[in-house]
C-alpha positions in Angstrom: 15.6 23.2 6.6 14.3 22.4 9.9 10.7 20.5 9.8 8.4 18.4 11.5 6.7 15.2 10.3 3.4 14.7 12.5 2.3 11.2 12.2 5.6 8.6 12.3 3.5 5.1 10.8 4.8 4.0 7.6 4.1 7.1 5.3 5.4 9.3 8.4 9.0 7.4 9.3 10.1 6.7 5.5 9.1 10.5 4.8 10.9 12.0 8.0 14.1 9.4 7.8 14.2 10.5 3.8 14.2 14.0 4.2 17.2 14.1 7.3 18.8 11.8 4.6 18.5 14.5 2.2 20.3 16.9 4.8 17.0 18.8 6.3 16.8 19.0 10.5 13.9 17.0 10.9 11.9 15.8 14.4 9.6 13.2 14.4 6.1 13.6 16.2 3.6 10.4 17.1 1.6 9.7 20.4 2.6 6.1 20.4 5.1 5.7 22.7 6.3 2.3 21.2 7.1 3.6 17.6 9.2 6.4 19.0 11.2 4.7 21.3 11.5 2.3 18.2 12.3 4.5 16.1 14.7 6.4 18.1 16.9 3.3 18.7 17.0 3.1 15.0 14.2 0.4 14.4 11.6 0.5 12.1 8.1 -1.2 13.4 7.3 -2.5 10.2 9.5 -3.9 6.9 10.6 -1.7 4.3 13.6 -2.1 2.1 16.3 0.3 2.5 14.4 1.8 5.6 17.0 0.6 8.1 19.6 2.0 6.4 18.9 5.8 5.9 17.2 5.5 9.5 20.6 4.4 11.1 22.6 6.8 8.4 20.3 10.0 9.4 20.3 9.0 13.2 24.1 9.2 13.4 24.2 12.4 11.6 22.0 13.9 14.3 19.5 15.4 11.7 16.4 13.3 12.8 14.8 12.7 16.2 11.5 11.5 17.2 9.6 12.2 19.8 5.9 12.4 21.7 6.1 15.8 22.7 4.0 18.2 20.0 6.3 21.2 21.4 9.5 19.6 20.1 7.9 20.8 16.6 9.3 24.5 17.6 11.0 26.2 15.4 10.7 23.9 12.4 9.5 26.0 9.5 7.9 23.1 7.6 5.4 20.7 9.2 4.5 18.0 7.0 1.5 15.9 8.0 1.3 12.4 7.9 -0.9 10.3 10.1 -3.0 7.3 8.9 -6.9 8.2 6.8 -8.3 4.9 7.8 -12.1 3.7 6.5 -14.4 4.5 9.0 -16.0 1.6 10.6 -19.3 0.6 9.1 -18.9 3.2 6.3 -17.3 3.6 3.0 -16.0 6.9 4.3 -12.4 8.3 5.2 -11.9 8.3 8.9 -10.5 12.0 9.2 -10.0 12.4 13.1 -6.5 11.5 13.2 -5.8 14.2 10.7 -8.0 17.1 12.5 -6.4 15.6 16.0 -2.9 16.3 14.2 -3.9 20.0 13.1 -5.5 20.7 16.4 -2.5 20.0 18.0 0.0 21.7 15.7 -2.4 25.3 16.2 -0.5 26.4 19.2 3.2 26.0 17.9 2.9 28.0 14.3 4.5 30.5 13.6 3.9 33.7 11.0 5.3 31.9 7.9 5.0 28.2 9.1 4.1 25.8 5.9 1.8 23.4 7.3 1.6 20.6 4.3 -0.6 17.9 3.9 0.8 14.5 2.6 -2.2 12.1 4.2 -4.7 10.5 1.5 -8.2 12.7 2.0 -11.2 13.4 0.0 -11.3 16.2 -2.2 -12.2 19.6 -0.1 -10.6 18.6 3.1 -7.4 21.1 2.4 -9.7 23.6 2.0 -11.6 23.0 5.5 -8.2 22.4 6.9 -6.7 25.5 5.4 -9.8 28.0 6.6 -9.4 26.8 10.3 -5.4 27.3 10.0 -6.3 31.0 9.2 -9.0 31.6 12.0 -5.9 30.3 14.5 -4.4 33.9 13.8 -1.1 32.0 13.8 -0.1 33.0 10.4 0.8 30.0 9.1 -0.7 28.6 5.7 -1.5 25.2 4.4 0.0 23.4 1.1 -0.9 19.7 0.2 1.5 17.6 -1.1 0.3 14.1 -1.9 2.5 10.7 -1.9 2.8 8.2 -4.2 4.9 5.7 -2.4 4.8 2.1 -3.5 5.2 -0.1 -0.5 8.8 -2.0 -1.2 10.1 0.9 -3.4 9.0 4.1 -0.3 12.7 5.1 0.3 13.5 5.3 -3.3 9.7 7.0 -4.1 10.6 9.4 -1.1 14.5 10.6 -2.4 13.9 10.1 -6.0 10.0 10.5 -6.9 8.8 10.0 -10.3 6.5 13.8 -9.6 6.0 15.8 -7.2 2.7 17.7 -6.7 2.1 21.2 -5.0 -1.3 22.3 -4.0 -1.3 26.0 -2.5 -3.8 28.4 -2.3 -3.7 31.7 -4.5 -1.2 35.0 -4.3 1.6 35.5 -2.2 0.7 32.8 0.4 0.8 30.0 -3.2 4.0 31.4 -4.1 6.3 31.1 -0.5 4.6 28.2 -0.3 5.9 26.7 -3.7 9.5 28.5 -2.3 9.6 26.8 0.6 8.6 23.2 -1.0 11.1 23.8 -3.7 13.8 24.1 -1.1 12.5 20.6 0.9 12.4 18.9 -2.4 15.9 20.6 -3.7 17.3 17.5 -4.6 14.2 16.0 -6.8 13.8 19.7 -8.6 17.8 19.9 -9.2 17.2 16.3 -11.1 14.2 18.0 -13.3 11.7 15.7 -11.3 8.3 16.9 -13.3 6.3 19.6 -10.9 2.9 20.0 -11.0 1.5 23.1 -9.0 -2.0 23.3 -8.6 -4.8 24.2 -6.2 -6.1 22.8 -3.2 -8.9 20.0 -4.9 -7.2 18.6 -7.5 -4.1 18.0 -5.8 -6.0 15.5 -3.6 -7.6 14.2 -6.5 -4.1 13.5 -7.9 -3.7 10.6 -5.3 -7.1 9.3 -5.2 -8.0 9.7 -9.1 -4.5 7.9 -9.5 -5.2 4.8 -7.3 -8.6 4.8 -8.4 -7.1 4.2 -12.3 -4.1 1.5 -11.1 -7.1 -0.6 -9.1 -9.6 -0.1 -12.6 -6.9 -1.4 -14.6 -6.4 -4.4 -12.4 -9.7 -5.6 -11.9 -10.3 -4.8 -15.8 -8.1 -8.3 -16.5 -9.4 -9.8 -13.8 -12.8 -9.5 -15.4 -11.3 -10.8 -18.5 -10.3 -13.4 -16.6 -13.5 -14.3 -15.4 -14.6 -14.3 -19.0 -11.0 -16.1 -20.4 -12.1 -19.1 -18.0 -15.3 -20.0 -19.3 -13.8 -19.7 -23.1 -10.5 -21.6 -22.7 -9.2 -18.3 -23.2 -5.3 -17.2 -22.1 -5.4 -14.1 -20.0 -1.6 -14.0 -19.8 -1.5 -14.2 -23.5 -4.4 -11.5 -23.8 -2.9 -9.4 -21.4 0.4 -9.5 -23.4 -1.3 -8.8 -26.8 -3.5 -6.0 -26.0 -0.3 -4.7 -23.5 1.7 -4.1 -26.9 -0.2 -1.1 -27.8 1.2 1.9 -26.1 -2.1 3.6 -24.9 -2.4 0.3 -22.8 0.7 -0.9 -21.7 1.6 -4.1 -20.3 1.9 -3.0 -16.3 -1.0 -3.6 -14.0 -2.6 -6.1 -16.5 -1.1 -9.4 -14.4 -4.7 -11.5 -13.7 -5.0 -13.3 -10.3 -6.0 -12.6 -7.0 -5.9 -9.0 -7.2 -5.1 -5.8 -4.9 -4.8 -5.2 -1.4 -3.0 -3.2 1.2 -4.0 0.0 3.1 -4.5 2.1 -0.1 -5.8 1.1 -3.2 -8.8 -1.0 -1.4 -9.6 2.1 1.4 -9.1 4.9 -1.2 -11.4 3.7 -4.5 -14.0 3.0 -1.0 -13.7 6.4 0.1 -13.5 7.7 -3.4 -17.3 6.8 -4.1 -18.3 7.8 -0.8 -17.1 11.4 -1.6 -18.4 11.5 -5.1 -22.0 10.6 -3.3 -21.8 13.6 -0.8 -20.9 15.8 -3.5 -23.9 14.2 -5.7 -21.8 13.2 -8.3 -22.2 9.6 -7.2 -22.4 7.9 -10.7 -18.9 9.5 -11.9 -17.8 6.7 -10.2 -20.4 4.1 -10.0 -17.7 1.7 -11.8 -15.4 1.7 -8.8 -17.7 -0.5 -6.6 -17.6 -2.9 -9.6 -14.0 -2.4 -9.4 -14.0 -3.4 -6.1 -16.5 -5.9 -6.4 -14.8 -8.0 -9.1 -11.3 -7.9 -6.9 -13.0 -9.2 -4.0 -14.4 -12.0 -6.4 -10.9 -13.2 -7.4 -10.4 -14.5 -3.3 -13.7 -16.3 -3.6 -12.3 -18.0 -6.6 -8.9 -18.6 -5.7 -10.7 -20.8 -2.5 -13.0 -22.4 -4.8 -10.2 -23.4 -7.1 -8.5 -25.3 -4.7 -11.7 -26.4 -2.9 -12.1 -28.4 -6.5 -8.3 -29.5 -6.8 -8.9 -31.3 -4.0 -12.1 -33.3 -4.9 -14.6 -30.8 -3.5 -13.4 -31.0 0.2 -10.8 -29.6 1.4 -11.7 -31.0 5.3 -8.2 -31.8 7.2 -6.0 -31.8 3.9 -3.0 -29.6 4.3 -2.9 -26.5 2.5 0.0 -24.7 1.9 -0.2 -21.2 1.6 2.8 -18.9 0.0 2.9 -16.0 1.1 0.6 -13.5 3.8 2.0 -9.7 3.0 -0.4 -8.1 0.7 2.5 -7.8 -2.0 6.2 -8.7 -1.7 8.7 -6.9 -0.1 6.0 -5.9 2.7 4.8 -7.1 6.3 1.6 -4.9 5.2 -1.4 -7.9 6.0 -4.1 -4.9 5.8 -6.6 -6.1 3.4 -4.4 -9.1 1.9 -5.5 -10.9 -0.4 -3.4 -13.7 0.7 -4.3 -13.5 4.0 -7.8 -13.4 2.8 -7.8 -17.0 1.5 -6.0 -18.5 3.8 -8.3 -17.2 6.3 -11.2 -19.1 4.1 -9.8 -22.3 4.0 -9.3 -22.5 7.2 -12.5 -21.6 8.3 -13.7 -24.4 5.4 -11.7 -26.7 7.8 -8.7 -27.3 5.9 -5.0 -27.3 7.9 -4.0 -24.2 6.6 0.2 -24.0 6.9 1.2 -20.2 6.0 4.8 -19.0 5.2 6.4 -15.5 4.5 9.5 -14.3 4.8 8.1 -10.6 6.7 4.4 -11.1 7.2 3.8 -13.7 9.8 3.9 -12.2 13.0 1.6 -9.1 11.2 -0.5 -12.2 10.5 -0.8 -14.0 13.4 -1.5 -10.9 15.7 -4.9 -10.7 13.0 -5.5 -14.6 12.5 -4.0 -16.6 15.6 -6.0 -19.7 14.6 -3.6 -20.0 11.4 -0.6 -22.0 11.8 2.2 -20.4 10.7 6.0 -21.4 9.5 8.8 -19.1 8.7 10.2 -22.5 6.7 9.6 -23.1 3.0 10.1 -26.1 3.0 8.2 -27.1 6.8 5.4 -25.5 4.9 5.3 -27.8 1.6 6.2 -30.9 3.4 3.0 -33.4 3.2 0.7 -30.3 1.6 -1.9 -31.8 -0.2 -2.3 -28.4 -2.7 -0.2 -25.6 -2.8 -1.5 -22.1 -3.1 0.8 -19.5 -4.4 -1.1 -16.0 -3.0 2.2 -13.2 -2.7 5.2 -13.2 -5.5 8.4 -13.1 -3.3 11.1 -13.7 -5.3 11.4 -17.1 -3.7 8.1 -18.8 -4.2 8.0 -17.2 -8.0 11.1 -19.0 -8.4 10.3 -22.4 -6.6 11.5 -25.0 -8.1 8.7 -27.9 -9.2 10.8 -30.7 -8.8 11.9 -29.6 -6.0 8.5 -28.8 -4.3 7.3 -32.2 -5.8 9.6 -34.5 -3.9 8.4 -32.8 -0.2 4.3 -32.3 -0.9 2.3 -35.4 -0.5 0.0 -34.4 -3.6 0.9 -32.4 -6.4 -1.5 -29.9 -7.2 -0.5 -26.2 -7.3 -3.0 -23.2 -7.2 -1.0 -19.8 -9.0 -3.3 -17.3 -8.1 -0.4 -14.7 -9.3 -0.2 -16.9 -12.4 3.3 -16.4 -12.3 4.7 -20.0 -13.0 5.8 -21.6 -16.2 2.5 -23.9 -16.2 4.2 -26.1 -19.1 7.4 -26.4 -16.0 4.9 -27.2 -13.1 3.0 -29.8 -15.9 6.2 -31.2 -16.7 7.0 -31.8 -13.2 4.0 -34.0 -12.4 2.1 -31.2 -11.1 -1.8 -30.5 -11.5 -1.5 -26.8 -12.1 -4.8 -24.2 -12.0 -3.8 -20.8 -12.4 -6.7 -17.7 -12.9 -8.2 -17.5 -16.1 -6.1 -19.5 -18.1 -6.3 -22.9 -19.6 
């Protein structure tokens, strides 16, 4: 099929390089001029594994394009749209002008029979809105919504190989060429008996939010029991592994520490509530800004865990800080935790050093006054505490003994509490992870 991807950020080029991977025509459509030519010489402006690959694969095969031109979209039959749903400043709210900018613009180039389909994050009754003023255009064209679930890290494989895929169409005969017309983007995924759910227009969208909104409950759920663990000399790993046995619980999304981050889960539960007032339904959701509340908590105590370590003070000791990227296998600093905290000490006056294998330049474009180091072990050398903040694969793995010969004082903060604390013990280390003994 041919199609158009409006919007070429992170959702936007891992969608549009996925689906000329997948054999569809596809063009590429973004006002920055940067991320086009970028992306049209076959190089992703931000880190995602497997990106580079099926960008470069796609390019050679012709199938994909990008450009700044809103005509190019021209005979594509699909237009999927994907631009960014950031919060508004000063308000819990979704900022929705980049996704009414993107529909403006995509008016004049319909055609009778264009799928126009919605894959940004929104709140519930924006498809509809969106959908009445693609009918008054007189273009023909109808509106579907299609929601993502990409996990930054895993987007290429979420993109080919998704775990569901979601249709929300309006009702009749413009629902049903409209779950045609999807069924033929997504070919591959139905051929593989992907699970389909077709829907309408509202819950669709609250498919996305009502999902995130759960994954971000669950987290800060064991985070609160780790607030309570650590005035009990209480485990939380061990809790968290217990009550993870029983199968309507499970044992993912119950890992205590810092918390979430990123450009969804924090932005979405936000806008969630804000939604859920307008519609007067406010206190359906009341426990999301407790939610939000107790993950923002978890940075406060991360800081004050290592303000302790280090004798109440943390004034011109060296603090080494692993990682910057909201999660591993990201650059994404939006709303990081672990940028979060090293921001704090820093501004408590300690010499913050910061190290990540994708993150730093991200980082340092936010927070020049950090000092940065692409180098491990640069960063551990002389540190009076070390604060483990983002689990790449190589600061889970660090070796104590290791880290112990290079640091000046050995006192590790976990706030992933992913360490063997017995190891880091063993090792001559103080060790302080969250909620545990």
């Amino acid at each position: 099929m041919k199609m158009s991807v409006i919007g070429c950020g992170y959702l936007g080029a891992v969608h549009a390089s996925a689906m000329a991977e997948l054999g569809h025509d596809v063009i590429g459509i973004d006002v920055d001029s940067n991320k086009v030519t970028q992306l049209s010489e076959g190089r992703p402006p931000f880190f995602e594994p497997g990106l580079p690959e099926i960008l470069d694969s796609a390019m050679a095969t012709g199938r994909l394009r990008f450009s700044t031109d809103i005509a190019d979209v021209s005979g594509a039959q699909v237009h999927f749209i994907a631009v960014g749903t950031p919060q508004k400043q000063g308000s819990h709210s979704a900022d929705l002008s980049y996704v009414d900018a993107a529909i403006g613009s995509l008016l004049p180039h319909l055609s009778p029979g264009d799928l126009v389909v919605g894959k940004s994050t929104v709140p519930v009754g924006t498809a509809a809105r969106l959908a009445e003023v693609i009918e008054a255009s007189g273009t023909g064209a109808s509106l579907a919504w299609n929601p993502e679930f990409l996990r930054e890290g895993f987007a290429v494989k979420d993109t080919i190989a998704p775990d569901r895929l979601v249709y929300g169409v309006p009702a009749g005969d413009a629902g049903e060429r409209a779950v045609a017309l999807l069924n033929e983007v997504y070919a591959s995924a139905i051929a593989a008996s992907t699970p389909l759910v077709v829907t309408d227009y509202a819950t669709a969208e609250l498919v996305k939010v009502s999902a995130n909104a759960f994954l971000a409950t669950k987290i800060s759920f064991i985070n609160a029991m780790a607030e309570i663990a650590e005035v009990t000399g209480a485990d939380v790993t061990q809790l968290a592994d217990a009550i993870g046995y029983d199968s309507r619980i499970g044992r993912r999304f119950l890992g205590a520490g810092v918390g979430f981050g990123g450009g969804c889960l924090p932005k979405d539960i936000r806008a969630f509530t804000a939604r859920a007032e307008e519609l007067g339904r406010g206190e359906s959701v009341a426990f999301l800004k407790e939610v939000d509340a107790i993950n923002l908590r978890r940075r406060q105590r991360v800081v004050d865990l290592t303000v302790a370590a280090l004798g109440g003070q943390v004034y011109n000791k060296k603090v080494a800080v692993l990682g910057l990227s909201f999660k591993p296998h990201s650059d994404d600093v939006r709303d990081s935790p672990a940028l979060d905290v090293a921001v704090q000490l820093r501004g408590l006056g300690a010499n913050v050093v910061a190290t990540d294998p994708e993150a730093i330049e991200n980082a340092r474009a936010r927070h020049p006054q950090l000092s940065y180091s692409p180098d491990l072990e640069e960063t551990l050398r002389d540190a009076d505490a070390v604060v483990h903040v983002t689990e790449w694969p190589q600061y889970r793995s660090l070796d104590p003994v290791w880290a112990g010969q290079l640091v000046s004082n050995r006192t590790v903060i976990d706030a992933r509490n992913s360490y063997d604390s017995a190891a880091w013990r063993a090792a001559g280390w103080t060790y302080q992870g969250l909620g545990r003994p």
